[in-house]
C-alpha positions in Angstrom: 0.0 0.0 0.0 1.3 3.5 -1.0 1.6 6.0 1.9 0.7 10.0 1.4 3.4 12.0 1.5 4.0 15.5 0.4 6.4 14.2 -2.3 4.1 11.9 -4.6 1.6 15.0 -4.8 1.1 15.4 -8.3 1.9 18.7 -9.5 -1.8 19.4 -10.8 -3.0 18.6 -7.2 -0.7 20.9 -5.6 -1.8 23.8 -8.8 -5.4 23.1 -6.9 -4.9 22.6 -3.8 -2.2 24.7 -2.9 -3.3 28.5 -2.0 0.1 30.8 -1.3 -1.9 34.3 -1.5 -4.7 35.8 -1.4 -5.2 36.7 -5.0 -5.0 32.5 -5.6 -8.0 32.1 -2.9 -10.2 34.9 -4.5 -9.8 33.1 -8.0 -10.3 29.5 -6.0 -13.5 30.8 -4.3 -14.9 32.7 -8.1 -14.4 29.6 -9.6 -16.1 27.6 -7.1 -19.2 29.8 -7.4 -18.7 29.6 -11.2 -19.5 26.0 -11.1 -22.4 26.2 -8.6 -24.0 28.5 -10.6 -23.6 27.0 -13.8 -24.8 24.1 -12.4 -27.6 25.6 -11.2 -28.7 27.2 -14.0 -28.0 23.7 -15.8 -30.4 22.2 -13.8 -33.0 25.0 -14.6 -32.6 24.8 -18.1 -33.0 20.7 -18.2 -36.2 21.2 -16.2 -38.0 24.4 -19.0 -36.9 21.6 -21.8 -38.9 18.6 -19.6 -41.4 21.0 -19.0 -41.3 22.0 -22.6 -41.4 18.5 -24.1 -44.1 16.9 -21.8 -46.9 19.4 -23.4 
């Protein structure tokens, strides 16, 4: 079994999880409202075309 260490952190994990100022957490917390929006209005757009095609 493979142990965690900081050295076999890939370097796209440490690109994401990896926060050294504040500028990097603004653009981390926009893009986490990003998705949730997008999602949301994802969601709201599959439900007008079910609504849509069921009349």
């Amino acid at each position: 079994m493979l142990h965690y260490s900081e050295k076999n952190r890939s370097a796209l994990c440490h690109v994401i999880t990896d926060f050294h100022s504040a500028n990097q957490k603004r653009v981390a917390r926009f893009d986490l409202w990003g998705v949730l929006v997008s999602a949301l209005m994802a969601s709201v757009l599959v439900e007008f075309v079910r609504l849509l095609v069921s009349h």
